[in-house]
N, C-alpha and C positions, 0 to 999 in steps of 0.2 A: 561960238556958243553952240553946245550941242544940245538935240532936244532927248529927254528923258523920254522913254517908253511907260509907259503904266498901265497894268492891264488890273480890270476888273474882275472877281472872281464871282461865277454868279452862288446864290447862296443854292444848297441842296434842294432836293425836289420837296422834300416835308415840308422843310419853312415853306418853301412858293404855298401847298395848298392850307399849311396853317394858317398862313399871314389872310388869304381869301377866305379862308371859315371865321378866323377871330375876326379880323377885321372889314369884313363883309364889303371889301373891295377887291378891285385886280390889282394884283402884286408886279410890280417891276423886278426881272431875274438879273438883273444888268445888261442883260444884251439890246434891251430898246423895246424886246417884243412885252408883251401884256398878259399875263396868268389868268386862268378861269376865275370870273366873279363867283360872288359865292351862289346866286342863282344857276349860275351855271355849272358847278359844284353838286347841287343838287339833284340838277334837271339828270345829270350823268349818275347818279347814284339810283335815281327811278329806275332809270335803261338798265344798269347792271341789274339791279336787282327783279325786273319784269325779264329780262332775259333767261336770268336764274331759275326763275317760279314756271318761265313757261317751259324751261327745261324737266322741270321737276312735275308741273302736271302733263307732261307727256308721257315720263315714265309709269304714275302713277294711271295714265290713262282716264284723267279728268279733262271735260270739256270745260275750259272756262276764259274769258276775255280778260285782259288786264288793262284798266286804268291807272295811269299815273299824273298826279299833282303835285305841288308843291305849296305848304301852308305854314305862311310863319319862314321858322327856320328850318324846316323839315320836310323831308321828301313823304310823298304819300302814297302808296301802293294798294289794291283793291283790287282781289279776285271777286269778279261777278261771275254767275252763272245759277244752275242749277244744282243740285246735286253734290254740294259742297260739305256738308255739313260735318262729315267726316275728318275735314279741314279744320275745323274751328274744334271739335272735342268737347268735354263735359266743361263748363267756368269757362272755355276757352286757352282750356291749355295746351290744345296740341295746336292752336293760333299763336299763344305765345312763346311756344317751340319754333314755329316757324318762322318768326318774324325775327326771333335770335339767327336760326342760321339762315335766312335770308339777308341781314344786317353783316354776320360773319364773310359771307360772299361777298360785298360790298366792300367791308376792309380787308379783304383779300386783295380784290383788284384795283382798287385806291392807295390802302395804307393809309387811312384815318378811320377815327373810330365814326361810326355813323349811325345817326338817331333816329332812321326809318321807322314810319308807322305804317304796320301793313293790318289792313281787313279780309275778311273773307266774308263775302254774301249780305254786307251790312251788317253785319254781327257788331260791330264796335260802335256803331251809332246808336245801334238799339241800346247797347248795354249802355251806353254815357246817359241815353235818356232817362233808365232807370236808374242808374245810380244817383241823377239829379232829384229824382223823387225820394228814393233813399236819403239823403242828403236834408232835404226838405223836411221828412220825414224826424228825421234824429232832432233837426235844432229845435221842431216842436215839441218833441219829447223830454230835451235838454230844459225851455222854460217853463213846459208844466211840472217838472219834477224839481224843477232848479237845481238839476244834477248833471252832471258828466255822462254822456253815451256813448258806449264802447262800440264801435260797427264791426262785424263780421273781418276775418281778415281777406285783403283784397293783393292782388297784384299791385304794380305801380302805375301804371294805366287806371286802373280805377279807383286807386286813393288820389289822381290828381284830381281826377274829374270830381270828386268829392267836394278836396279843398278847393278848387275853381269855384264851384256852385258854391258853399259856404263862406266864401270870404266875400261875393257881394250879398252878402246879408248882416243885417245892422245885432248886437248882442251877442255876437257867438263869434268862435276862432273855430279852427282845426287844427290838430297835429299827428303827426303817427307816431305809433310807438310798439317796439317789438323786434324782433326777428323776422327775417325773411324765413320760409313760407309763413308764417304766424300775423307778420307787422299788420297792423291797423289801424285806421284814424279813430281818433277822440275827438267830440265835438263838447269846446266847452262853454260854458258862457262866460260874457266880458264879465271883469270884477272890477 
């Protein structure tokens, strides 16, 4: 009786880090060894991308520190310092320039797409705070007038922070609606 050889094939390197993004475990490649958790997935998408920014304010010739976290499902980056502001832009859109191709360097050297949130100088705290007041703001406005309130149009960042605030509130929904740059949330109330 003879024995049959059979060999395993392992699957490609995408599935390994899909299988640990979807499925927010370590993926067995066939060879016995264990794939990056998806913690760990992350933790390396901070480092690329802190490595990136501190490349980047070198050339720009910014002093600044970088923190990095992980929150939820998402890595979190945060340029501290001084003298930043130049960083963040008017609305903060030379922040959400940056944070695109900060995310772009990350799926460069990974090969997944990646949902980095970067700050600069606390800009992004600040602005969730307001927006939450905003937020607050409209659904009052929504039951004294018993009408639909259109908000300003916001990036996607700050239409979530919208409906996060509004949907723990009793009487009212949110939705957006529009085109990018334009899209907006609507706050409406229950019927």
């Amino acid at each position: 009786m003879s024995e049959e050889s059979s060999t395993v094939e392992a699957p490609p390197a995408e599935q390994l880090v899909e299988g640990a993004v979807d499925g927010g475990e370590s993926t067995e490649d066939g060879t016995g060894k264990t794939g990056p958790s998806r913690s760990e997935l992350l933790i390396q998408e901070g480092d690329i991308a802190a490595d990136y920014l501190e490349r980047l304010l070198d050339i720009v010739d910014y002093d600044g520190d970088i923190d990095m976290d992980v929150e939820g499902d998402r890595a979190m980056v945060a340029v501290v310092g001084r003298g930043l502001q130049s960083l963040i832009g008017p609305g903060g859109a030379t922040l959400d320039a940056l944070q695109e191709l900060t995310r772009l360097a990350v799926v460069q050297e990974t090969g997944t797409r990646s949902r980095l949130m970067l700050d600069v100088g606390g800009y992004r705290d600040r602005r969730r705070a307001q927006l939450v007041e905003v937020a607050k703001e409209a659904v009052v406005k929504a039951k004294q007038d018993a009408a639909d309130v259109r908000l300003d149009a916001m990036n996607p960042f700050e239409r979530k922070v919208v409906h996060d605030a509004i949907a723990d509130l009793e009487g009212v929904w949110s939705e957006s609606e529009g085109e990018e740059p334009d899209r907006r949330v609507v706050v409406r109330l229950e019927r």
